[in-house]
N, C-alpha and C positions, 0 to 999 in steps of 0.2 A: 140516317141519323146515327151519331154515336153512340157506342155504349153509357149508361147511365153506370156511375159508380156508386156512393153509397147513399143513394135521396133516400132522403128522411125528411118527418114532417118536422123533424126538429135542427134540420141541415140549418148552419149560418147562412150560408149563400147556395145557392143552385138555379145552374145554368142548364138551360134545356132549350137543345136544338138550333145552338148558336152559328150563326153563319157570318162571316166577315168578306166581304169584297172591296179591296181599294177600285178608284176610278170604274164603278162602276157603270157600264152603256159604251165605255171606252174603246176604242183599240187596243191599250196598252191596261184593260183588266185585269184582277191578280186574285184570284178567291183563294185564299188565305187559310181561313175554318169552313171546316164541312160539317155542319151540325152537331156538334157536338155539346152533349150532357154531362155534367156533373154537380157533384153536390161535397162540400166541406162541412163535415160536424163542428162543430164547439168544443174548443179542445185540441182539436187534431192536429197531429206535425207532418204535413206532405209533402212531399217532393214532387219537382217538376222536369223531367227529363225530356232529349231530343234532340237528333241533327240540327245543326245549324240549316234555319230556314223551313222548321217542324211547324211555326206559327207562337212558339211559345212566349216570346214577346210581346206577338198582337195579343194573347190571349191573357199575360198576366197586365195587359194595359188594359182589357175591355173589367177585367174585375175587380181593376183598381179604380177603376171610373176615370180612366184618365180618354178612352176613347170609345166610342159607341159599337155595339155590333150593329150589322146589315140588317139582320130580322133576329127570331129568338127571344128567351124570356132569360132574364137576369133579377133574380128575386135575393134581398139582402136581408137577415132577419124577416124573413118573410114578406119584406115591400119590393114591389115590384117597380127595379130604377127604370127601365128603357122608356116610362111615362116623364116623367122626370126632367127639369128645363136644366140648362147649366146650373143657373143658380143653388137647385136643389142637390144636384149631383156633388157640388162644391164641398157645401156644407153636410152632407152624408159621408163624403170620404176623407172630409177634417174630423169626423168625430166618431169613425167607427174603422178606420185605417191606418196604420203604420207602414212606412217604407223603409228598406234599407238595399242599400245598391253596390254594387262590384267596388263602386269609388265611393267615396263616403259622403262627398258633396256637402263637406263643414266648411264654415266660412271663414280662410282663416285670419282674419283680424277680430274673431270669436273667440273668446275662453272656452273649454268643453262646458263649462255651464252656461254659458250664453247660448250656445248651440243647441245646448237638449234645451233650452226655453223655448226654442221656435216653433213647436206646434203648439203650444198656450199664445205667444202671441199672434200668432197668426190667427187664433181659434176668436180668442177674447179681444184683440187690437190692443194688450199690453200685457204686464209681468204683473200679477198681483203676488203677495205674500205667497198664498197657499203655492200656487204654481211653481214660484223658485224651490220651495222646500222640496214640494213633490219630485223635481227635477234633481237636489241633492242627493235624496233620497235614492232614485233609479241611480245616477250617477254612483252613491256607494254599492249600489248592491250587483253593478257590474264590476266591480272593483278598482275604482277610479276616485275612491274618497282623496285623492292627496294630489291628484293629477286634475280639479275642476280650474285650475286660475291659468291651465297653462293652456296656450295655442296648439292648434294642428301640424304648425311643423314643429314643436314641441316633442311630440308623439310619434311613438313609434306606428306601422300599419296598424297592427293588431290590437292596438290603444284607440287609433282611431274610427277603426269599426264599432269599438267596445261605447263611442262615443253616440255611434250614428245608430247603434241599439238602444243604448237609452235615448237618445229624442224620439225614437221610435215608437218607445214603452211608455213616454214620460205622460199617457193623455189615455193609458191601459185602452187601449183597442181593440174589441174581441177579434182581428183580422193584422196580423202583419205578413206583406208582403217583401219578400226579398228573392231579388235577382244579382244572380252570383255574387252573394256576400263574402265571399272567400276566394273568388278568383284571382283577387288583386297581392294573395297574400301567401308564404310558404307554408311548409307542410304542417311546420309546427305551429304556427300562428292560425292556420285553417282547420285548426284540429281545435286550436280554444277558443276561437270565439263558435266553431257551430256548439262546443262542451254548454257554452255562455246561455245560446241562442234554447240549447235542450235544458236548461236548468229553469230562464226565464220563463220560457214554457209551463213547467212544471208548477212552479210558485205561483203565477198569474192565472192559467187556465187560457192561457191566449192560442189562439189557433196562428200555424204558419203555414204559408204556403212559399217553399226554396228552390227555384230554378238554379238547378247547379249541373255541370259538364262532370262532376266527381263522382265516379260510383260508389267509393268508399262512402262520402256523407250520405250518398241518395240509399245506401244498404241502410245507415243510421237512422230513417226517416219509419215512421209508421206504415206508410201508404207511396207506394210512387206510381204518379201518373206516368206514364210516357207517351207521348206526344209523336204523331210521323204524318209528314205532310197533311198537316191541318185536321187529323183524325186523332183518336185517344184510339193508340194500340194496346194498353193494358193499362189499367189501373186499381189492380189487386191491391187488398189489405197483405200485407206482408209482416212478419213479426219483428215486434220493435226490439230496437238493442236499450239496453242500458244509457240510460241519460247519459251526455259525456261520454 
């Protein structure tokens, strides 16, 4: 079993003893996760580190609820999803999840404000009042008050992440999940939106969990898991830097 990191009864999410196998009974089996435990506070900014082919992808897909583990317990705010039909799974991770990706996956015949609407409409099956404001809102306070009417090729990278954070934040999710938010981007652009990503943080109380290849950000994180073939080789509390 893997090491247990920081479980608490007051952990947001805590995975215990997660096991993943594609094609299992197969010839061409692949066991992926080897039992592995952990736990995310309320709050926390983690980092997710590891060779290419560590599992870190299965495993920020199994806590996104985007794919199931083999056996283990997956408990979210304290419910335990692995009972859980699609249906429910759906509607857990529309409203207690954020994502933000290497690529920003904005739609572009979307204004950035039509964009950060899409978790309300997807949520509600439309835009009410509240929703567009709220989405202003996040949209100014990533600093995009002047930049909401324009397109994605409008924008530059580092605008367009800034865009795929607030639809991320636009529905406050105690959990945003991002995978290499910054790989698509330079040194200076990947240096302001993780500054963006540690501010939002701050203000909101949102926990992150940021699979990234950079050691520079993964120093910047609170906590860094690292990840080696499908096992957690460390995941010490390490001391935080300065927001930005």
């Amino acid at each position: 079993m893997g090491a247990a990191n920081t479980a608490s009864t007051g952990a947001l999410i805590e995975l215990a003893d997660i096991h993943k196998t594609y094609n299992q009974g197969q010839p061409n089996e692949a066991k992926v996760l080897h039992g592995l435990s952990l736990a995310i506070g309320r709050g926390e900014f983690v980092a997710l580190i590891g060779p290419s082919g560590s599992g870190k992808s299965t495993l920020l897909n199994i806590i996104g609820l985007l794919e199931r583990s083999t056996s283990g317990s997956y408990k979210m705010e304290g419910k335990e999803t692995t009972a859980l039909d699609d249906a429910e799974l759906t509607l857990l991770r529309r409203t207690t999840l954020g994502f933000v990706f290497q690529f920003h996956h904005l739609l572009p015949a979307f204004t950035a404000l039509e964009n950060a609407t899409l978790p309300a409409l997807m949520r509600e099956g439309r835009i009410t009042p509240a929703a567009l404001e709220r989405a202003r809102a996040v949209l100014k306070s990533v600093g995009l008050e002047n930049a909401m009417a324009k397109r994605p090729g409008e924008l530059s990278g580092g605008m367009q992440q800034r865009v795929a954070i607030a639809r991320a934040l636009v529905l406050e999710p105690p959990l945003v999940l991002a995978d290499e938010p910054t790989g698509n981007l330079d040194t200076a652009s990947s240096d302001e939106v993780f500054a963006l990503m540690r501010r939002m943080h701050a203000e909101l109380n949102t926990s992150f969990l940021i699979v990234t290849h950079d050691p520079r950000l993964a120093a910047r994180c609170d906590r860094v898991i690292e990840l080696v073939d499908g096992h957690i080789k460390r995941g010490e509390a390490i001391k935080a830097a300065a927001p930005g």
